[in-house]
C-alpha positions as CSV (number, residue, x, y, z in Angstrom):
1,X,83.8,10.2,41.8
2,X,83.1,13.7,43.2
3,X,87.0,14.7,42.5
4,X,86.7,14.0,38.7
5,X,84.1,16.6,38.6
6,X,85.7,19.1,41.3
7,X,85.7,22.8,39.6
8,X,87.5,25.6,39.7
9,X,86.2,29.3,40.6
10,X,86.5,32.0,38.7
11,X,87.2,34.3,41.3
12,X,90.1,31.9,42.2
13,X,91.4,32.2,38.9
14,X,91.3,35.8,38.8
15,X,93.0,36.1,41.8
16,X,95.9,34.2,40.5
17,X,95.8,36.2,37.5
18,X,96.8,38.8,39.3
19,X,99.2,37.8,41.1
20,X,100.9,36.2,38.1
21,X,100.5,39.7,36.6
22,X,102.5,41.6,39.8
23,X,105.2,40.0,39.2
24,X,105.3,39.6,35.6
25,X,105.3,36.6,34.5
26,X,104.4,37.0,30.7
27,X,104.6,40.1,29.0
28,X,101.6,42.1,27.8
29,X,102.3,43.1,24.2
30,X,99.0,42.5,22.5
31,X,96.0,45.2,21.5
32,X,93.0,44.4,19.3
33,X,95.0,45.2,15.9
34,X,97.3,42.3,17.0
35,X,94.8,39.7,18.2
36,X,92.6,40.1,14.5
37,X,96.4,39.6,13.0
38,X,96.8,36.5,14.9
39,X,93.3,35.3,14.5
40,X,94.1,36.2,10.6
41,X,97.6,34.3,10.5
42,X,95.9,31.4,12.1
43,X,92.4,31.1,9.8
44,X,93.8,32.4,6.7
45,X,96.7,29.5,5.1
46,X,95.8,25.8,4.1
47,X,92.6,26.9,3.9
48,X,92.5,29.3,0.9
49,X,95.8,27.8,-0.5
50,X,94.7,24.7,-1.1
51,X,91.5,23.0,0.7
52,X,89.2,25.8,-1.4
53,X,90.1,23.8,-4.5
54,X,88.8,20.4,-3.3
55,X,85.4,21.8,-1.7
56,X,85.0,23.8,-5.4
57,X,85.7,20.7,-7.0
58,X,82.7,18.8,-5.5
59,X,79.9,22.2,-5.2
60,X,80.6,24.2,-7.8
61,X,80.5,27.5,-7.1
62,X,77.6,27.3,-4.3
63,X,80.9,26.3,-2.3
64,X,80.4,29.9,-1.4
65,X,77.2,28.8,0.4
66,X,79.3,26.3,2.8
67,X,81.6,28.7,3.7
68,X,79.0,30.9,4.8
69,X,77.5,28.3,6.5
70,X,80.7,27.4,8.6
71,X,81.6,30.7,9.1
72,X,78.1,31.2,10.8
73,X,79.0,28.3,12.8
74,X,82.3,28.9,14.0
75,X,81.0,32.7,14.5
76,X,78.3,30.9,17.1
77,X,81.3,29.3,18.4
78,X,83.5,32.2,18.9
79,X,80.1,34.1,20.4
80,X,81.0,31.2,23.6
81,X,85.1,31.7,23.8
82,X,84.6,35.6,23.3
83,X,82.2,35.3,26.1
84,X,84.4,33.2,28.7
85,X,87.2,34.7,27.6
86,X,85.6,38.2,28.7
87,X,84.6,36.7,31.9
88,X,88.4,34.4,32.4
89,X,91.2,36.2,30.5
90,X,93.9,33.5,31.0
91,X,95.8,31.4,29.1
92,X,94.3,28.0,28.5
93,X,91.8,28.7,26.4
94,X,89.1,26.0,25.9
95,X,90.8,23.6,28.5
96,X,90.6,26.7,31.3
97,X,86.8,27.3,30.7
98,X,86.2,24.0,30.6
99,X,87.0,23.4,34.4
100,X,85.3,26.3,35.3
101,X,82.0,24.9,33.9
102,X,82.1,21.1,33.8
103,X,85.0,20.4,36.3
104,X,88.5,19.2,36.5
105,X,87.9,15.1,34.0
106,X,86.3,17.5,30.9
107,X,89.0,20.1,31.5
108,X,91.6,17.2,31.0
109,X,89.8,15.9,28.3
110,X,89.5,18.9,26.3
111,X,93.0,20.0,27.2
112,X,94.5,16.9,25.7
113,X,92.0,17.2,22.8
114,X,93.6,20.4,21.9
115,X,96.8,18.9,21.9
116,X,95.5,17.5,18.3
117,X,94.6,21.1,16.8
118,X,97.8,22.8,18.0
119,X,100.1,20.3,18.4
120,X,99.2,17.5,15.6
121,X,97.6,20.1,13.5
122,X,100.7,22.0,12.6
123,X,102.2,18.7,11.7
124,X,99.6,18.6,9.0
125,X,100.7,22.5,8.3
126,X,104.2,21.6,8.4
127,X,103.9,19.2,5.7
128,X,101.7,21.4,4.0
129,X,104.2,24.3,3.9
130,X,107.1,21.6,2.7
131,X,105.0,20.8,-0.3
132,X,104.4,24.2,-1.3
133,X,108.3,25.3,-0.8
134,X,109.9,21.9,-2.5
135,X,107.8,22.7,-5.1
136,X,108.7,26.6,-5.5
137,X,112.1,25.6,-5.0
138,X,112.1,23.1,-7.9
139,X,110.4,25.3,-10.3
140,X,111.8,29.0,-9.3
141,X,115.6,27.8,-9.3
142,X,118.1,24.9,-10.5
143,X,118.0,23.4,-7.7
144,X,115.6,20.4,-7.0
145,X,115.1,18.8,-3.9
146,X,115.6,15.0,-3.4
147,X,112.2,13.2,-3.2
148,X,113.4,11.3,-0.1
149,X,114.1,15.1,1.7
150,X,110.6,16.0,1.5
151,X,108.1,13.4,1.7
152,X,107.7,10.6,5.3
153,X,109.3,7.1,5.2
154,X,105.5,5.4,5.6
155,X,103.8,7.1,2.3
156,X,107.1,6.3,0.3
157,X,107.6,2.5,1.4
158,X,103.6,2.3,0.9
159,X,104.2,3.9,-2.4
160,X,106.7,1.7,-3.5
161,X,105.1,-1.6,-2.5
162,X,102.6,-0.2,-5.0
163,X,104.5,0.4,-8.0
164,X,106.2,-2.7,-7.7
165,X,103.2,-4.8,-7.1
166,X,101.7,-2.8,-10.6
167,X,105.0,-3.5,-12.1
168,X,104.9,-7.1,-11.1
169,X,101.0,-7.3,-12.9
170,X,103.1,-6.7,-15.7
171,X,102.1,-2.7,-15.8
172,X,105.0,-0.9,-17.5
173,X,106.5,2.2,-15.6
174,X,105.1,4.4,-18.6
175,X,102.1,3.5,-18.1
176,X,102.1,4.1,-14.2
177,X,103.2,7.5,-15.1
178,X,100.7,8.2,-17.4
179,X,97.7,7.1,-15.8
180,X,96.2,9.7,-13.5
181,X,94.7,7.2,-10.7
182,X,98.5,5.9,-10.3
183,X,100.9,8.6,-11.1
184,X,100.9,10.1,-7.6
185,X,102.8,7.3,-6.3
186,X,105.9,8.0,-8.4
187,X,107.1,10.5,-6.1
188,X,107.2,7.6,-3.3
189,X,108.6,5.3,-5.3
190,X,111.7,6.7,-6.3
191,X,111.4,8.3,-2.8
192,X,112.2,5.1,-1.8
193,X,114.2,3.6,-4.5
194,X,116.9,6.6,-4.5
195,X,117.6,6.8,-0.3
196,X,120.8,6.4,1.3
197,X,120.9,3.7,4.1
198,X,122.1,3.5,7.7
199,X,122.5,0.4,9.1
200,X,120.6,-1.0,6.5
201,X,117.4,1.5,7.1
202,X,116.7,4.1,4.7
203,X,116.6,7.8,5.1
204,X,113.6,9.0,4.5
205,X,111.5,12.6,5.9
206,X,110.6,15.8,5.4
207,X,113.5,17.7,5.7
208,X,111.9,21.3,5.0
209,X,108.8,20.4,7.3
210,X,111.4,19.7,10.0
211,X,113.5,22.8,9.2
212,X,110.6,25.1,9.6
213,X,109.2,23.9,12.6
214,X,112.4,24.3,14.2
215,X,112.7,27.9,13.1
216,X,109.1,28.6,14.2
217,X,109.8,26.8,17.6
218,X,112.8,29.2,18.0
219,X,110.7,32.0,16.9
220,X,108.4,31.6,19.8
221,X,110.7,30.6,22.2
222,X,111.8,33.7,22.1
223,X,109.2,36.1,22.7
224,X,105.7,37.1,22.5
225,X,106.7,41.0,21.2
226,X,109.1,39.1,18.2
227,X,106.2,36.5,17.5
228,X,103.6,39.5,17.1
229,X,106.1,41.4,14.5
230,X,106.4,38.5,12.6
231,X,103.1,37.7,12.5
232,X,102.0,40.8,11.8
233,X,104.1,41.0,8.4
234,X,103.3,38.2,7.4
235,X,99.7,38.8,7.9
236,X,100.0,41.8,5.5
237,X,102.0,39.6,2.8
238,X,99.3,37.4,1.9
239,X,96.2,39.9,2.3
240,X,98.3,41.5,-0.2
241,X,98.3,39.1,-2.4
242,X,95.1,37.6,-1.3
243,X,93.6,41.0,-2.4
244,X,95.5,41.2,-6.0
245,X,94.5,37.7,-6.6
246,X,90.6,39.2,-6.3
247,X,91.1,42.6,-8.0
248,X,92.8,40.8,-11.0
249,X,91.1,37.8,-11.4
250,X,87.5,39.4,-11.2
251,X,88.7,40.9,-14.8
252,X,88.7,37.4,-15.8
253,X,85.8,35.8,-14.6
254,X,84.0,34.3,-17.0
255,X,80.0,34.0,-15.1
256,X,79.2,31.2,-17.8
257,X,81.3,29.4,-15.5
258,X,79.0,29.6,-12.6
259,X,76.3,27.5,-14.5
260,X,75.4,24.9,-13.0
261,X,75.9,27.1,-9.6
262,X,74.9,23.6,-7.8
263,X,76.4,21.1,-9.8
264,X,76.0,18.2,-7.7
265,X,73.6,19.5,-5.3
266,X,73.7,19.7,-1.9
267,X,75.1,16.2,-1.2
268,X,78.2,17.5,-3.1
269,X,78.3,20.5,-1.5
270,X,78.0,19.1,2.0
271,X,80.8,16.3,0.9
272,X,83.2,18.8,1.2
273,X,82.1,20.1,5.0
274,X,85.3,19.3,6.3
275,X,87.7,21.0,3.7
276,X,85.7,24.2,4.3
277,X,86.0,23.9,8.2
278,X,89.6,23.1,7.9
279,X,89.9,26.8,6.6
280,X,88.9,28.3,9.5
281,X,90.5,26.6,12.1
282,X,92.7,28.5,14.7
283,X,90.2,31.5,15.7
284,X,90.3,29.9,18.9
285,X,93.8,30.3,19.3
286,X,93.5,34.2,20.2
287,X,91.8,33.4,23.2
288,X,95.1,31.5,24.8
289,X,96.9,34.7,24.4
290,X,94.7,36.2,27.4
291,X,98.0,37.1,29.6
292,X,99.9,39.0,27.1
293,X,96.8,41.0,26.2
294,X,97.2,44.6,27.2
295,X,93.4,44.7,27.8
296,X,92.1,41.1,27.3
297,X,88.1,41.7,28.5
298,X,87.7,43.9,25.8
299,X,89.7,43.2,23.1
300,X,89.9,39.3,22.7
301,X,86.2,39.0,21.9
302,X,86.3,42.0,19.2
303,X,89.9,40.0,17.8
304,X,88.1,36.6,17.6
305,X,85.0,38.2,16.1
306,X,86.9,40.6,13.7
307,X,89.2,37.9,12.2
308,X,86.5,35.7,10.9
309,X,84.5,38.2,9.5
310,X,86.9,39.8,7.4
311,X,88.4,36.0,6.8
312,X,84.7,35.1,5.9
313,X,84.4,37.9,3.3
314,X,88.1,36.8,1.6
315,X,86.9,33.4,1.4
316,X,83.5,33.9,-0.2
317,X,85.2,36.2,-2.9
318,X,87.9,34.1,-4.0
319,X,85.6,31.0,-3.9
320,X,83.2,33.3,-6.9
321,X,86.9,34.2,-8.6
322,X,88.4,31.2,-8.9
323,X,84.8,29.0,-10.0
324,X,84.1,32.2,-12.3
325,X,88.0,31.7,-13.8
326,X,87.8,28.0,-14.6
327,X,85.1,25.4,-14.7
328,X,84.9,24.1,-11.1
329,X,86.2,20.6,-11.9
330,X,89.0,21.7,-12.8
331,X,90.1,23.0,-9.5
332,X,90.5,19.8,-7.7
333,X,94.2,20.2,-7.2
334,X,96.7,20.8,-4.3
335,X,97.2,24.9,-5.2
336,X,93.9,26.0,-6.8
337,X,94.8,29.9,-6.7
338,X,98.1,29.3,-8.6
339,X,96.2,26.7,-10.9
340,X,93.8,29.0,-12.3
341,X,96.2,31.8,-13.1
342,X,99.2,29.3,-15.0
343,X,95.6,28.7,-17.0
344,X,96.1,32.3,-18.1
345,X,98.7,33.3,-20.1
346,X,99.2,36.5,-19.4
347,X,99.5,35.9,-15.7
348,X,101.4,33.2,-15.3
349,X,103.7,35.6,-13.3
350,X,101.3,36.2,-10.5
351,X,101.0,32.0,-10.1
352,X,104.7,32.5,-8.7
353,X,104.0,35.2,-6.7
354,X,100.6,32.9,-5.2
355,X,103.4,30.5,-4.5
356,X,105.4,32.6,-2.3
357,X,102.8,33.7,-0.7
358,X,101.4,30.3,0.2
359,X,104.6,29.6,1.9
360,X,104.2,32.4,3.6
361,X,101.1,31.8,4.5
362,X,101.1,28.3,6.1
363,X,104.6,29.8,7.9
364,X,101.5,31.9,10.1
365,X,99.5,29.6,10.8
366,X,102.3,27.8,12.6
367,X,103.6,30.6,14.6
368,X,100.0,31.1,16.2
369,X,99.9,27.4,17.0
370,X,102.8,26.7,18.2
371,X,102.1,29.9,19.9
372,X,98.6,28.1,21.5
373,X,100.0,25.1,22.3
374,X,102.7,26.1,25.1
375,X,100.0,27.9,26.7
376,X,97.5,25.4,27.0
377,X,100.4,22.9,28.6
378,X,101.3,26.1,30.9
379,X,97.7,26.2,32.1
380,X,97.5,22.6,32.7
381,X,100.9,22.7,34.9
382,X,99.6,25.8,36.7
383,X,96.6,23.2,37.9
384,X,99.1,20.5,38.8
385,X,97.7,18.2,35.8
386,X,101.1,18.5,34.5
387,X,104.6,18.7,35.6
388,X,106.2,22.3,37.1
389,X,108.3,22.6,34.4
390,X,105.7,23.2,31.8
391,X,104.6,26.3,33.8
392,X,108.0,27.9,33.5
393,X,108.3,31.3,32.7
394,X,111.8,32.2,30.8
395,X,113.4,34.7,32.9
396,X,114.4,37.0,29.8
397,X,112.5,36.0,27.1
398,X,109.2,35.9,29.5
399,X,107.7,33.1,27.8
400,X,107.1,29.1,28.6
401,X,110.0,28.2,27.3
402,X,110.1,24.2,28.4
403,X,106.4,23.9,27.1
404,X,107.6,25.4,23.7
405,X,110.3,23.4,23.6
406,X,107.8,19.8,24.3
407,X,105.4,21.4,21.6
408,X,108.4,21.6,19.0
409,X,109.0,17.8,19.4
410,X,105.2,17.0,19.6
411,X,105.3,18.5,15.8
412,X,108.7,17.2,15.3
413,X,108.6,13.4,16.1
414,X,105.3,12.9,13.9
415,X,106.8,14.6,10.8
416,X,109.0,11.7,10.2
417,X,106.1,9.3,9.8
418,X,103.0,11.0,9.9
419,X,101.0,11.3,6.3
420,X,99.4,14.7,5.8
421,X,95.8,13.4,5.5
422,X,95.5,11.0,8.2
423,X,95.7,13.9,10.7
424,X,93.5,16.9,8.8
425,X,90.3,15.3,9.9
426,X,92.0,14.0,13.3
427,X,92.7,17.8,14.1
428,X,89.3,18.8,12.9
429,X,87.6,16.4,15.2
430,X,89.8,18.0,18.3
431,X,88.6,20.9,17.1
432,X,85.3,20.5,17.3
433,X,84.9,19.2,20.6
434,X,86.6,21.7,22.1
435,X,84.0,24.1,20.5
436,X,81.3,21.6,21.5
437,X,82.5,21.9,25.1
438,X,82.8,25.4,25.5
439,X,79.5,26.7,23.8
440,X,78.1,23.9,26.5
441,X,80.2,25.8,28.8
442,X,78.7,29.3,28.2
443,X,74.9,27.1,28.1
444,X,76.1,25.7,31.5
445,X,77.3,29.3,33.6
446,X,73.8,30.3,32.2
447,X,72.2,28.1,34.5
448,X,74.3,29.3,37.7
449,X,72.7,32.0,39.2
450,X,76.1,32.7,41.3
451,X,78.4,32.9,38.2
452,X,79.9,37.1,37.7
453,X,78.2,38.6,34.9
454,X,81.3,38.7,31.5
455,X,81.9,42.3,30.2
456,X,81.2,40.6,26.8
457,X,77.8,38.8,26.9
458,X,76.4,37.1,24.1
459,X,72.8,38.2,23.1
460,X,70.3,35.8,24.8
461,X,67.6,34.5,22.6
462,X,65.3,31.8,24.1
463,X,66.0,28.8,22.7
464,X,62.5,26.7,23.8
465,X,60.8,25.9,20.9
466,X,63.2,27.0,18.5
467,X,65.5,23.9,18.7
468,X,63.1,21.3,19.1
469,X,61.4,22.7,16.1
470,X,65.3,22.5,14.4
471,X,64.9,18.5,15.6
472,X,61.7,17.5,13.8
473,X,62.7,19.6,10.5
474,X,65.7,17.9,10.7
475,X,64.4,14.8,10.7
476,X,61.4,15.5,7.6
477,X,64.8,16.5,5.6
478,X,66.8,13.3,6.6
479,X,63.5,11.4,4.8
480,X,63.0,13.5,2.3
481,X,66.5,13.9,0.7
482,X,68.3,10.6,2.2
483,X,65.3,7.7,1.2
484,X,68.4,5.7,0.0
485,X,71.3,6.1,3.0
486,X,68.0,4.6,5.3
487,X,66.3,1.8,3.0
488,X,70.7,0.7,2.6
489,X,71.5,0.8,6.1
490,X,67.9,-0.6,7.8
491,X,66.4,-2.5,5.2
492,X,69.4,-4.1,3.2
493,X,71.4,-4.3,6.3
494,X,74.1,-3.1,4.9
495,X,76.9,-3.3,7.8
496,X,79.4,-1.2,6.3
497,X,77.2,1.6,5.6
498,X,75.7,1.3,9.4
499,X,79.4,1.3,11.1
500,X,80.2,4.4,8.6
501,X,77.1,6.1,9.6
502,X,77.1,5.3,13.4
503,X,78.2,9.2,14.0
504,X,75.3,10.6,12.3
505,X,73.7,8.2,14.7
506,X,75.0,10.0,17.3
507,X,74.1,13.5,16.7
508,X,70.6,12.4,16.0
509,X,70.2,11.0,19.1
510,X,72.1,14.0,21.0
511,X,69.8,16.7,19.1
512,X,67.0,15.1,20.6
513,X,68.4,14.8,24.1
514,X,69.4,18.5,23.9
515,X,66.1,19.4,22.2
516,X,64.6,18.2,25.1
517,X,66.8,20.2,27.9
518,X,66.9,23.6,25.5
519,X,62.9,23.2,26.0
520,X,63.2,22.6,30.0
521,X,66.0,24.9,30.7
522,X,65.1,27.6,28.2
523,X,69.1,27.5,26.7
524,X,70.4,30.3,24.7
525,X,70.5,30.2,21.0
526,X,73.5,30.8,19.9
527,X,75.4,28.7,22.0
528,X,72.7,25.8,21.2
529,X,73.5,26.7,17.9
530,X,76.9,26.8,17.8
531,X,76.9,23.5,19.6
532,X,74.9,21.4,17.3
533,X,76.5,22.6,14.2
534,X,79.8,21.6,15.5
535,X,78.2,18.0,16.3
536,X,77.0,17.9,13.0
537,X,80.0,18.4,11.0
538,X,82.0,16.2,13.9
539,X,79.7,13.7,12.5
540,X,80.4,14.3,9.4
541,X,84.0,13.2,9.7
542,X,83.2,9.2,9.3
543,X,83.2,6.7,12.1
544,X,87.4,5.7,11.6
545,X,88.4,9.0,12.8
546,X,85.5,8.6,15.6
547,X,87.9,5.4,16.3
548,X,91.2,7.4,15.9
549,X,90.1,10.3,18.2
550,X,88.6,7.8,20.6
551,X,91.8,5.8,21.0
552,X,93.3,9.3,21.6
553,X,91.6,10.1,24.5
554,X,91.6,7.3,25.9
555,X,95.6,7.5,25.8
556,X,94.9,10.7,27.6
557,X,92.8,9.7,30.4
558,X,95.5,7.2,31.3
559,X,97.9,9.8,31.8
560,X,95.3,11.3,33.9
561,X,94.1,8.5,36.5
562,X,98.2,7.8,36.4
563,X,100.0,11.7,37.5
564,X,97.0,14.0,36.7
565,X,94.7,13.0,39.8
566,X,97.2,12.5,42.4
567,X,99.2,16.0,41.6
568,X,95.7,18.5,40.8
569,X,96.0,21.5,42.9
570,X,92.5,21.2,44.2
571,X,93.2,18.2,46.3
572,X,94.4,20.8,48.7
């Protein structure tokens, strides 16, 4: 039992930090102006392009208040990963600090956690960016692209089997098209109905998703200095246009439109928790980036901090646009910022130029993960939890070029029959544990009196009574403003409603566990902080992607117990 939990030391770490640096092993191209672009590229995409439409739809404009919210949360978050990646700057991110605090099982665990944000996540950017380039293509030129080139075989046969059943009812293909509810599964259907066949299978995938991930993957493949151009200029395309969109559209904001500011209190505003932290996923990302930093103790905490500020401000502006534009429930739609400027006649023109950028857009955020993701499979062959090969530097290119080949193909293979939606809250729910862990990391070094002091040390305020206080508020507000969701779940017995709710159950019972150590051990604030909130909103994600992302790690800690324990370096 004692090797599961065998750690390893920071000094040791360092040590082969520098040895790795002697003889070169990854290039350092990276200074503070880069690591905010990254942290940019990777925060700013599917987020304001389209999930900012769905959280306005059910707030209203205090949408603006859960962006703030989140962004205070992430920003306790990135408080922890600016702190350990001060004290460790290496590649491996979340997965590295995590064996440095809670030993070598958690490491594995939260390295194959972050498989889902890096890896499976840009499958859900991949599809994203398809959607918004099919549909630029199919508007901007003569061309149109075949429905069964851009959509995965699953959603169309699913689709299909739909129509046809409705058809079957004796519904008429008119009225399938005209009815709101049903319409969206037109594009499936003829998805379907119009495919070639080989060997009796039909053809169906995303061919554009699949084209860009492989561009990307070369991209990165060959080179950190290339990657950081890229990003760079793409980074300044859409704050850009991010930044016309506000200077024009203010001129048109209508503040009649932000009455009701509350619309459907906060119920609807917190329904649309997961939308907002969607949008600011990939922060963490800087931090695997360590190694090609040209001073990494001082400038990956100012990178992680400075992106999601200025992130933070863009988001809360174009949230009071956009609501001030149009009437909030009419931005429930897949490209809000476009949306709301075809509603204006004069600037239809600018809902093209939205468009492009969008593409653009969600083209960054997938060079920064797939950027993350070789590195946090380079990190876990460096400890012998993986195979050599994934540790590989390229001898010309100076980057892990096996592990960005794997990480290519992890996006590549689900893109044929993955649906977009089934892995946005599976990548959120990565995400948030690997924050949980590593602001329990930061709460955990704390506590050892031997652990080196980080140049970058986040602000200790003493915790004591402050959380346990938190608790017992928390729980006056859960009878106050939820009399219904308990009198259902414990009094009707309403089974479905207890399964769906068992996560909440979870986090209640954790906040008073923790309460109960932050008053023993006197734990930090923000790090507390920063860990509850990310409990809370992982418990806000609904107890079938609890089941999805338990059935994941589970996966994962067979591949452990199998090659992961026999081959770890510190068995030596």
């Amino acid at each position: 039992m004692k090797k599961l939990f065998r750690k390893k030391q920071i000094k040791d770490i360092l040590e082969r930090a520098d040895v790795d640096k002697e003889h070169s092993s990854l290039s350092r191209h990276l200074g503070v102006r880069d690591l905010t672009a990254f942290g940019i590229a990777a925060i700013i995409g599917a987020g304001i392009f389209s999930t900012i439409g769905k959280a306005s739809a059910d707030g209203g404009p205090g949408v603006i208040f859960l962006f703030i919210f989140t962004a205070i949360a992430c920003s306790f978050a990135a408080f922890a990963y600016a702190e350990f990646a001060s004290l460790i700057p290496v590649s491996g991110s979340a997965y590295t600090y995590s064996y440095v605090a809670f030993g070598e099982l958690f490491a594995w665990i939260i390295g194959w956690a972050l498989i889902m944000e890096y890896g499976i996540g840009n499958v859900t950017v991949a599809i994203s960016w398809s959607d918004y380039f099919t549909s630029l293509i199919n508007n901007a030129t003569f061309f149109k692209v075949s429905e069964w080139l851009c959509l995965d075989y699953f959603t169309a046969k699913t689709n299909y089997n739909e129509v046809s059943a409705l058809l079957m009812s004796g519904t008429t293909m008119e009225q399938i098209s005209a009815n709101s509810d049903t319409k969206g599964l037109m594009e499936g259907f003829t998805a379907y109905s119009n495919a070639p066949k080989l060997l009796g299978l039909r053809i169906i995938f995303d061919f554009p998703a699949l084209i860009i991930n492989v561009l990307i993957t070369i991209l990165v493949y060959r080179g950190i200095k290339e990657s950081r151009n890229a990003s760079n200029i793409m980074v300044a395309i859409k704050l850009v246009v991010v930044i016309l969109v506000i200077v024009v559209g203010v001129f048109y904001v209508n503040t009649e439109n932000w009455d009701p500011f509350l619309p459907n209190g906060i119920g609807g505003l917190l329904s649309g928790i997961s939308a907002v932290f969607f949008a600011y996923i990939g922060f963490d990302a800087i931090s695997t980036t360590a190694e090609e930093c040209k001073n990494p103790q001082r400038d990956l905490p100012r990178g992680i901090l400075y992106s999601i500020i200025i992130c933070t401000i863009l988001y809360v502006i174009i949230a009071l646009v956009i609501t001030g534009m149009v009437k909030y429930s009419e931005l429930n739609v897949g490209d809000p910022l476009a949306y709301v400027f075809e509603k204006i006649k004069d600037l239809k023109w600018l809902s093209g130029v939205i468009a492009v950028s969008a593409v653009v857009a969600m083209a960054s955020v997938m060079l920064v993960f797939q950027l993350g993701q070789p590195r946090i499979f380079m990190a876990m062959s460096r400890d012998g939890l993986l195979p050599k090969k994934f540790s590989k530097v390229h001898p010309k290119y100076k980057t892990p070029g096996f592990s960005t080949i794997v990480t290519g193909l992890l996006v590549a293979i689900p893109i044929f029959f993955v649906d977009m939606n089934m892995v946005t809250d599976i990548c959120s729910a990565g995400t948030l544990f690997a924050f949980m862990l590593v602001c329990g990391g930061v709460l955990k070094l704390r506590m050892d009196k031997n652990a080196p002091e980080s140049k970058f040390k986040t602000p200790y305020i003493n915790s004591k009574y402050i959380v346990p206080g938190l608790f017992v508020l928390s729980f006056v507000l859960l009878f106050l403003f939820n009399k219904s969701w308990l009198i259902e779940t414990f009094v009707i017995h309403n089974s479905a409603q207890f399964i769906e709710n068992i996560p909440m159950y979870f986090f209640l019972l954790g906040f008073g566990v923790f309460s109960v150590m932050a008053f023993k051990f006197n734990f930090s604030l923000i790090p507390s902080l920063g860990l509850l909130c990310c409990f809370y909103m992982l418990s806000q994600l609904g107890s079938k992607n609890w089941l999805y992302f338990t059935i994941w790690l589970i996966i994962g800690l067979i591949i452990y117990f199998l090659y992961g324990r026999k081959h770890s370096k510190l068995n030596s």
